[in-house]
N, C-alpha and C positions, 0 to 999 in steps of 0.2 A: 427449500432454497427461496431467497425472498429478492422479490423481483428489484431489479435495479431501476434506480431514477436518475435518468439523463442530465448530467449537470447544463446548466444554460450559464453561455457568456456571458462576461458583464460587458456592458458596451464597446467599452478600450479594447476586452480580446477580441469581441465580434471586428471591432474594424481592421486588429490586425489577422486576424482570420481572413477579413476579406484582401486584403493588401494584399498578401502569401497568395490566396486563391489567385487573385489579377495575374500575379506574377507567373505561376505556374501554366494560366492559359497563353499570355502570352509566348509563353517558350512552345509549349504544343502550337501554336498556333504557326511559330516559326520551324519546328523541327516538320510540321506537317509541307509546309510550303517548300522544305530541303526537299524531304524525302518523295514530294512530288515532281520536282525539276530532274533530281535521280530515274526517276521512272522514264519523262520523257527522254532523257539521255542514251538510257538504255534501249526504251522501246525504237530510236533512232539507229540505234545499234544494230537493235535485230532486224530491221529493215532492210538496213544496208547488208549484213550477212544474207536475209531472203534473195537478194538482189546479185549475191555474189553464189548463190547456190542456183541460181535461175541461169546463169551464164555457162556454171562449171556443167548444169545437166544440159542445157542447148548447145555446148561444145562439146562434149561426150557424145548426143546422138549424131551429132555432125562426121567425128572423127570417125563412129561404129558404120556412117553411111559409106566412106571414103575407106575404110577397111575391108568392107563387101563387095565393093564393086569390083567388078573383073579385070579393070584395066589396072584395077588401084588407085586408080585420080580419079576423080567425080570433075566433069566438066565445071569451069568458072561461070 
């Protein structure tokens, strides 16, 4: 099997080669900057759910306290 030889552009494809290349970073370059704002979005998200799971277990050991006690009320 005989080894192949790499064709080389002639100048006109190499520049549209490189045009195509611009272009495609460009897009990455944008799809990266979405899908980075996405993250922060989200990572805001799960904050805020941390935030609402911190409340629901400090109101649960609240309510298990006021359940225990003998009188049934936990003084204010």
């Amino acid at each position: 099997m005989a080894a192949s030889v790499p064709q080389v552009p002639s100048r006109s494809e190499a520049r549209m080669l490189l045009t195509a290349l611009e272009r495609m970073r460009v897009r990455l370059v944008m799809q990266r900057a979405d899908l980075a704002r996405q993250l922060r979005e989200l990572s805001e998200r799960i904050d805020g759910t941390d935030r609402q799971l911190d409340d629901v277990r400090v109101t649960a050991e609240w309510l298990s306290a006021v359940a225990r006690h003998p009188s049934g009320r936990l003084p204010a």
